[in-house]
Biotite code that builds the C-alpha atoms (Angstrom):
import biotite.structure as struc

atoms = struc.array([
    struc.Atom([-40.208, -22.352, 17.213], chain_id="A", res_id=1, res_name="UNK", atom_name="CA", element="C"),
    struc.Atom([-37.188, -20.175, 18.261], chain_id="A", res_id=2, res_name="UNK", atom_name="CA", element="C"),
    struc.Atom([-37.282, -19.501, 21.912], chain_id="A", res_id=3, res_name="UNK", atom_name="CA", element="C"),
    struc.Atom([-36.873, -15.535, 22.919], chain_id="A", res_id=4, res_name="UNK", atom_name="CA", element="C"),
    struc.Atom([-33.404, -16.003, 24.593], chain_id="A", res_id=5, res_name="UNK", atom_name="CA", element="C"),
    struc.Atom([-32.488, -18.163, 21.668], chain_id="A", res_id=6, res_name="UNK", atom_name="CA", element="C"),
    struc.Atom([-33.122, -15.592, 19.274], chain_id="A", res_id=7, res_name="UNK", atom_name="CA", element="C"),
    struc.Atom([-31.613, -12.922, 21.549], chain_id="A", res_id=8, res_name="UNK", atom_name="CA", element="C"),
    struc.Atom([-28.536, -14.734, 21.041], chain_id="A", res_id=9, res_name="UNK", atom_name="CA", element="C"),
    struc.Atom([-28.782, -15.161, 16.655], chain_id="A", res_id=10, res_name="UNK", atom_name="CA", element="C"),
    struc.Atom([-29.289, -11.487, 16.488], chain_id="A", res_id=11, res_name="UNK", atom_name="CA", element="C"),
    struc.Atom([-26.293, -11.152, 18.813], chain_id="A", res_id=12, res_name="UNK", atom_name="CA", element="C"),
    struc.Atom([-24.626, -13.252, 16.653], chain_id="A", res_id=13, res_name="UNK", atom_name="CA", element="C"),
    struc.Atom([-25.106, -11.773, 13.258], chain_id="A", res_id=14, res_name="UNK", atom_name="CA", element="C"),
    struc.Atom([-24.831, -14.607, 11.371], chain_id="A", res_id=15, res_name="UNK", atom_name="CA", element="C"),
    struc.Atom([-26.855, -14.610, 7.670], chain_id="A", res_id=16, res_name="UNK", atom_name="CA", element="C"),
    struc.Atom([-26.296, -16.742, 5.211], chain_id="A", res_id=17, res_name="UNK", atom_name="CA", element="C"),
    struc.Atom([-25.528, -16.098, 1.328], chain_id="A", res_id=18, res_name="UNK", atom_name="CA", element="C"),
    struc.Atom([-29.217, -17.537, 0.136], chain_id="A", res_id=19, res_name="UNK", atom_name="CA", element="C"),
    struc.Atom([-30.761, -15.250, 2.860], chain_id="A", res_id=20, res_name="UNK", atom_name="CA", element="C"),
    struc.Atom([-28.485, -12.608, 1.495], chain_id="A", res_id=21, res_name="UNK", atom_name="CA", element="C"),
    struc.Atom([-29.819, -12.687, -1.550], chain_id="A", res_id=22, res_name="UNK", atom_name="CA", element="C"),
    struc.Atom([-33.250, -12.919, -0.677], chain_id="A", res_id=23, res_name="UNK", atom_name="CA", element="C"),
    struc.Atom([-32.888, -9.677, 1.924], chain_id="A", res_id=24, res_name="UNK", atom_name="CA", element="C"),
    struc.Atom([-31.962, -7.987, -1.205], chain_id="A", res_id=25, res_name="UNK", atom_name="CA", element="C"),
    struc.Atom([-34.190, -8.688, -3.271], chain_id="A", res_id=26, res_name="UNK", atom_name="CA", element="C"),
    struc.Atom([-36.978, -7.969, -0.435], chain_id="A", res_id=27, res_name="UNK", atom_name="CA", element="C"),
    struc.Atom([-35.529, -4.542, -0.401], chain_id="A", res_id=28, res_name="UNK", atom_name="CA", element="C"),
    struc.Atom([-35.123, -4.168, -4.337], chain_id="A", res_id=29, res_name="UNK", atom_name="CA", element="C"),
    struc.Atom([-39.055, -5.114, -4.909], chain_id="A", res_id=30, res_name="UNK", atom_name="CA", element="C"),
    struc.Atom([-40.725, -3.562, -2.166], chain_id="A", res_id=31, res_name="UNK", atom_name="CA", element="C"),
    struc.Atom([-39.091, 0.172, -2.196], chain_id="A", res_id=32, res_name="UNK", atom_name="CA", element="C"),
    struc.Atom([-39.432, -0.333, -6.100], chain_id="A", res_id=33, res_name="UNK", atom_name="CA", element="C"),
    struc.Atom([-43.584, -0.907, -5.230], chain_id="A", res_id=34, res_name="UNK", atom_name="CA", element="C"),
    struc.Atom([-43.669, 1.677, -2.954], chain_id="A", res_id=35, res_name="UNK", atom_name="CA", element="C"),
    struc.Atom([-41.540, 4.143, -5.470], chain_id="A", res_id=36, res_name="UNK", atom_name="CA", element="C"),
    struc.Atom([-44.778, 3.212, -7.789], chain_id="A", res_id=37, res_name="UNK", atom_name="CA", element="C"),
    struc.Atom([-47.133, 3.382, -6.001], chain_id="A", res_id=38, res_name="UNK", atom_name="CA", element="C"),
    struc.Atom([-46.130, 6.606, -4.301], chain_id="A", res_id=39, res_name="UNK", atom_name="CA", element="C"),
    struc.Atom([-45.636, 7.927, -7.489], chain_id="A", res_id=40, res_name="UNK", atom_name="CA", element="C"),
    struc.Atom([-49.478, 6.908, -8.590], chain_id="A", res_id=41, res_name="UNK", atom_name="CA", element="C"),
    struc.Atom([-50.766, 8.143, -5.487], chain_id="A", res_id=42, res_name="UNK", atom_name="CA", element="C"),
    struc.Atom([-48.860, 11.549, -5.652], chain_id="A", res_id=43, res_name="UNK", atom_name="CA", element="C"),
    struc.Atom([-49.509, 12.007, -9.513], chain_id="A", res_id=44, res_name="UNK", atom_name="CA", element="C"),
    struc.Atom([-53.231, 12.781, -8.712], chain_id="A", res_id=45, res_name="UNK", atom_name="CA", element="C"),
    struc.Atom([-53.055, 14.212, -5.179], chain_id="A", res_id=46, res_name="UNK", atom_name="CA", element="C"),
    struc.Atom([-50.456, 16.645, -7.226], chain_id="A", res_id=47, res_name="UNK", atom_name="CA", element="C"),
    struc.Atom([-48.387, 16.216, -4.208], chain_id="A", res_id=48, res_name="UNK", atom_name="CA", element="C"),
    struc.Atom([-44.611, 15.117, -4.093], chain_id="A", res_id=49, res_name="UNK", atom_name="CA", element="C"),
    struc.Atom([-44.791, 14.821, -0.307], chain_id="A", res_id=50, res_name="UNK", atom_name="CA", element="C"),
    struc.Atom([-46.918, 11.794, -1.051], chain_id="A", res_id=51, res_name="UNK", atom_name="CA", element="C"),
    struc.Atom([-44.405, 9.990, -2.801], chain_id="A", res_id=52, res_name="UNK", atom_name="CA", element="C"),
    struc.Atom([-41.565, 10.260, -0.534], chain_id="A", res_id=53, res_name="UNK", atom_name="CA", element="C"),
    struc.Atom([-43.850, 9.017, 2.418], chain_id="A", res_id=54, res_name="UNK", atom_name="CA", element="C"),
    struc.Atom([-44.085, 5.899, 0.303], chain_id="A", res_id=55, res_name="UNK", atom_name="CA", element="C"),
    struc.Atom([-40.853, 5.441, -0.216], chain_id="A", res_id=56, res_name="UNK", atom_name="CA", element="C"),
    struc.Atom([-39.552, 5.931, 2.699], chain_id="A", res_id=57, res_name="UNK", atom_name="CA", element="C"),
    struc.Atom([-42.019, 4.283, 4.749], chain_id="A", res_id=58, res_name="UNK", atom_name="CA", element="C"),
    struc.Atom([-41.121, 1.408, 2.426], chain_id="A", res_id=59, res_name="UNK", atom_name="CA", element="C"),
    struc.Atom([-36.885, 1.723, 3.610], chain_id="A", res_id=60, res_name="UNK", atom_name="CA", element="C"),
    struc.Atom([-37.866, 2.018, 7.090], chain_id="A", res_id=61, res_name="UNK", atom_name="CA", element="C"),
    struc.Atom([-40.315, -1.627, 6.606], chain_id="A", res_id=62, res_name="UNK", atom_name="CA", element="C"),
    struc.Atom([-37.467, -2.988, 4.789], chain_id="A", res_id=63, res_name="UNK", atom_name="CA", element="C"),
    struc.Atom([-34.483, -1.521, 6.881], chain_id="A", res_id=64, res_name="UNK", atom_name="CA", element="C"),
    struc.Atom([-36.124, -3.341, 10.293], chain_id="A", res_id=65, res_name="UNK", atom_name="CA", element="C"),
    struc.Atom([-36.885, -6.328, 7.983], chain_id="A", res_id=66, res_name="UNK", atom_name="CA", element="C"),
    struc.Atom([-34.155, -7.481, 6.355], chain_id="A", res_id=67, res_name="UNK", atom_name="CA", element="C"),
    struc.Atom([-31.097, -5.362, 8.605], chain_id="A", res_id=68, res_name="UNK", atom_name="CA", element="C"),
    struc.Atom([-30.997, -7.328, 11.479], chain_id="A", res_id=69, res_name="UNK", atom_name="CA", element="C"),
    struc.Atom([-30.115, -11.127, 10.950], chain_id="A", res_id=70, res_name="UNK", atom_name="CA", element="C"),
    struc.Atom([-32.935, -12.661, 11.812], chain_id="A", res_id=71, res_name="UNK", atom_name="CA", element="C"),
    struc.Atom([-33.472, -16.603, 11.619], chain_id="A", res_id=72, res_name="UNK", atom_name="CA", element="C"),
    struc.Atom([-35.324, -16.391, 8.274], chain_id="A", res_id=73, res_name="UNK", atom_name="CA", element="C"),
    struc.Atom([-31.690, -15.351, 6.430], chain_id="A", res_id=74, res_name="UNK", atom_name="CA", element="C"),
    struc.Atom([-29.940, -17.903, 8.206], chain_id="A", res_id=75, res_name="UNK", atom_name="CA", element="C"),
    struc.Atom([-31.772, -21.478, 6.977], chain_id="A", res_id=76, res_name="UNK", atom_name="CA", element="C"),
    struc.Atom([-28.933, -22.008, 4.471], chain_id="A", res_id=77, res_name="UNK", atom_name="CA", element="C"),
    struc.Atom([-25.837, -21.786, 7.027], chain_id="A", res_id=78, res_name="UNK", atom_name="CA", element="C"),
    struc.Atom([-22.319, -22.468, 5.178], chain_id="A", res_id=79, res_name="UNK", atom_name="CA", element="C"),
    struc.Atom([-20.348, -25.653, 6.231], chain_id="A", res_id=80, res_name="UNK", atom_name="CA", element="C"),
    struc.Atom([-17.119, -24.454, 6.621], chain_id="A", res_id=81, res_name="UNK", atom_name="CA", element="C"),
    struc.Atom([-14.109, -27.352, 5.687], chain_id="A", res_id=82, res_name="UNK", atom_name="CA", element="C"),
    struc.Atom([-11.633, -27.884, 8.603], chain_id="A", res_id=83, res_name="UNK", atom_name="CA", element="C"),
    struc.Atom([-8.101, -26.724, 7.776], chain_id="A", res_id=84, res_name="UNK", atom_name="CA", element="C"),
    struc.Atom([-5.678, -28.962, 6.671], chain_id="A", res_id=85, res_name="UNK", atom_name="CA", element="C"),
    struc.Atom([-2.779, -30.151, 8.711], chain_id="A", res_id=86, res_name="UNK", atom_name="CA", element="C"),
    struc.Atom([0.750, -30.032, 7.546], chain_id="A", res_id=87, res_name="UNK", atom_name="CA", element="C"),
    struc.Atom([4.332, -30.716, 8.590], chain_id="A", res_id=88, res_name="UNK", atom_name="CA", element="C"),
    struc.Atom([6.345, -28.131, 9.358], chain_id="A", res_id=89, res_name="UNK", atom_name="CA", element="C"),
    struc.Atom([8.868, -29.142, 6.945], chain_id="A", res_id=90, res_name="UNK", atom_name="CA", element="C"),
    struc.Atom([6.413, -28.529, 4.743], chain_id="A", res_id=91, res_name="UNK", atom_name="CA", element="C"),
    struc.Atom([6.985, -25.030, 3.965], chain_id="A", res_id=92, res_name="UNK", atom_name="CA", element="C"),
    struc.Atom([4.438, -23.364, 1.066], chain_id="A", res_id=93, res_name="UNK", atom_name="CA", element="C"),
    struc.Atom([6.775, -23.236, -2.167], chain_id="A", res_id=94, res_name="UNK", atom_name="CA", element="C"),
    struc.Atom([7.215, -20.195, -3.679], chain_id="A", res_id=95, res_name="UNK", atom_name="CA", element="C"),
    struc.Atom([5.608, -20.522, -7.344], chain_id="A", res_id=96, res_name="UNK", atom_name="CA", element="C"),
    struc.Atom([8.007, -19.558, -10.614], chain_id="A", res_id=97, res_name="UNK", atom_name="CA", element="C"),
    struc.Atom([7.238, -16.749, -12.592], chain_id="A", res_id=98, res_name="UNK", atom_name="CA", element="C"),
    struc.Atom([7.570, -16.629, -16.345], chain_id="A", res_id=99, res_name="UNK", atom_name="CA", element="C"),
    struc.Atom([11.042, -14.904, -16.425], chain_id="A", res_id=100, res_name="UNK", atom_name="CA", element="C"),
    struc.Atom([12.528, -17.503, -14.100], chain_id="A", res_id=101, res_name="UNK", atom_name="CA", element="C"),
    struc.Atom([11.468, -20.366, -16.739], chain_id="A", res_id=102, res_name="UNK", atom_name="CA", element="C"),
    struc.Atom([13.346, -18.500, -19.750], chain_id="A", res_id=103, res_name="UNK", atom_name="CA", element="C"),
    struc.Atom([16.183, -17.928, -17.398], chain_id="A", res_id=104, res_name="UNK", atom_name="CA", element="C"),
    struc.Atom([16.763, -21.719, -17.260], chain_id="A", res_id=105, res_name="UNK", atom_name="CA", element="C"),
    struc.Atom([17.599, -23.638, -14.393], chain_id="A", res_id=106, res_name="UNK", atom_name="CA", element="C"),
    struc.Atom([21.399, -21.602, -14.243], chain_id="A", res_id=107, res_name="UNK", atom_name="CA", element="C"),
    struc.Atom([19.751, -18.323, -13.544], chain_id="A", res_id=108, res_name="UNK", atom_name="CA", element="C"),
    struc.Atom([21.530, -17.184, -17.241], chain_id="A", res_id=109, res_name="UNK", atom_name="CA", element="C"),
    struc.Atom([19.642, -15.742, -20.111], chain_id="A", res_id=110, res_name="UNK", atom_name="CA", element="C"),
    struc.Atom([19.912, -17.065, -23.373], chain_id="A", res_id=111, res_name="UNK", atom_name="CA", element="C"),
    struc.Atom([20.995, -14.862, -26.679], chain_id="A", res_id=112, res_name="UNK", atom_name="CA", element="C"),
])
């Protein structure tokens, strides 16, 4: 169990990873889709539009305090990040050759 300070201090943070990413999304996608449905059922036989965006929004504001803020739940997966490499400092990144620079030749001359 997350303490309250401790969670405080994730949704401080920010930090959600890709799976919980993808699963906030998806949240969203399906429940304002349901809602959009159902809204649309419900305000078909009241014969009232009003109904229908009540469900659907309703459903963004559930969704928007759900899934905006990072909570813990998005953040099971978290990414472990590599450790830069170390180089030399006389090891300078080489610039790469480009395809005219190979036809050129080694002489920097074109060939007829």
């Amino acid at each position: 169990m997350v303490g309250f300070f401790e969670l405080i201090n994730m949704l401080k943070a920010g930090s959600m990873d890709f799976v919980g990413q993808k699963k906030s999304f998806d949240m969203q996608f399906y429940v304002i889709w349901v809602a959009g449905v159902i809204g649309y059922v419900h305000g078909f036989f009241a014969q009232k539009f009003l109904y229908t965006f009540q469900w659907v929004f309703g459903a963004t504001l559930l969704v928007t305090l759900c899934c905006l803020p990072p909570w813990p739940v998005w953040n099971q997966n978290p990414v472990e990040w590599l450790d830069p490499k170390e180089r030399d400092e006389d090891e300078a990144p080489k610039p790469k050759e480009t395809k005219e620079a190979k036809k050129t030749g080694a002489k920097g001359k074109k060939k007829h």
